[in-house]
C-alpha positions in Angstrom: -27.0 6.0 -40.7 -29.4 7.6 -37.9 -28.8 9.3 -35.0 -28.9 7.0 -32.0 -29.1 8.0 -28.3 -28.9 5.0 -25.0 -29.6 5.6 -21.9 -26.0 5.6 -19.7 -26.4 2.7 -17.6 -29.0 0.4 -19.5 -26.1 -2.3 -19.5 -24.7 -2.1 -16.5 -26.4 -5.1 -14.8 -25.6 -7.6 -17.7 -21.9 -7.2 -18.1 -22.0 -6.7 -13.9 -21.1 -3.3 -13.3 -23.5 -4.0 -10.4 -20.9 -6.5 -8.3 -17.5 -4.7 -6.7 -14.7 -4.6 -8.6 -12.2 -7.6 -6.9 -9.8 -7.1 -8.9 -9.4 -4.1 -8.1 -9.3 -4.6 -4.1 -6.5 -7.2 -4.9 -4.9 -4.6 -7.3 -4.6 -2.3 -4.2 -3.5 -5.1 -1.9 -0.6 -6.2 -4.0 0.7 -2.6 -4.3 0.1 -2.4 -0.5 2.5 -5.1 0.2 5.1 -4.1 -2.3 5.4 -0.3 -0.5 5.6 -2.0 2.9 8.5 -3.9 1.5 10.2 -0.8 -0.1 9.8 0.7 3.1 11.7 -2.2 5.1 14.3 -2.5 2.5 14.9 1.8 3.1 16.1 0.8 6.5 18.9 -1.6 5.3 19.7 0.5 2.1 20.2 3.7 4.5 22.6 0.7 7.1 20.7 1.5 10.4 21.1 -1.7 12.2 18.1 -3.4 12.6 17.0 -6.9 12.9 13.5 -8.6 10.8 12.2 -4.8 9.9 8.6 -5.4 9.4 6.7 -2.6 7.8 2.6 -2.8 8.0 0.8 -0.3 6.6 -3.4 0.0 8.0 -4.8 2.9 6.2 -2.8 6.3 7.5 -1.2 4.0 10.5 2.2 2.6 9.9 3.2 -0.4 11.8 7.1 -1.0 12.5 8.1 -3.9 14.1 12.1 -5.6 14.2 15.0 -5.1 16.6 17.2 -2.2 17.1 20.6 -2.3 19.1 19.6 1.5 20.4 17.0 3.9 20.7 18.9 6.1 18.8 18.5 4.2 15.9 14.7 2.9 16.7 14.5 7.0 16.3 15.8 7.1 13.2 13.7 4.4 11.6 10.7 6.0 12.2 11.8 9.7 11.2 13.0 7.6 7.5 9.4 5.8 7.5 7.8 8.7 9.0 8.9 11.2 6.4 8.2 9.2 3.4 4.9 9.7 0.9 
């Protein structure tokens, strides 16, 4: 047997390396969804009452929406989102 050398990308465009990666975009959307879910279920597990906790997350901007009886406690669900990674 010989020594064979390619050239790194001579396939690329006939197994589509070319075209983005969808899965992958819809990979990071799912796993989107599920941390703004675990992030509205924090609320409840922790018992701050709150009403239809909605959770949106747009790149480094978190999005809260729902019903609090008090301030007090609107406060305190964004400190628990807030200081989450």
């Amino acid at each position: 047997m010989g020594l064979f050398s390619f050239v790194k990308d001579a396939g690329a465009a006939m197994f589509g390396k070319d075209e983005p990666d969808a899965s992958a975009d819809q990979l990071a959307e799912v796993l989107e969804k599920k941390r703004e879910k675990k992030l509205a279920q924090m609320v409840t597990d922790v018992g701050i009452p709150a009403e239809n906790i909605k959770v949106d997350l747009k790149g480094d901007l978190v999005v809260i929406t729902g019903r609090t009886p008090t301030q007090e406690d609107r406060e305190k669900i964004v400190l628990l989102i807030g200081n989450t990674q």
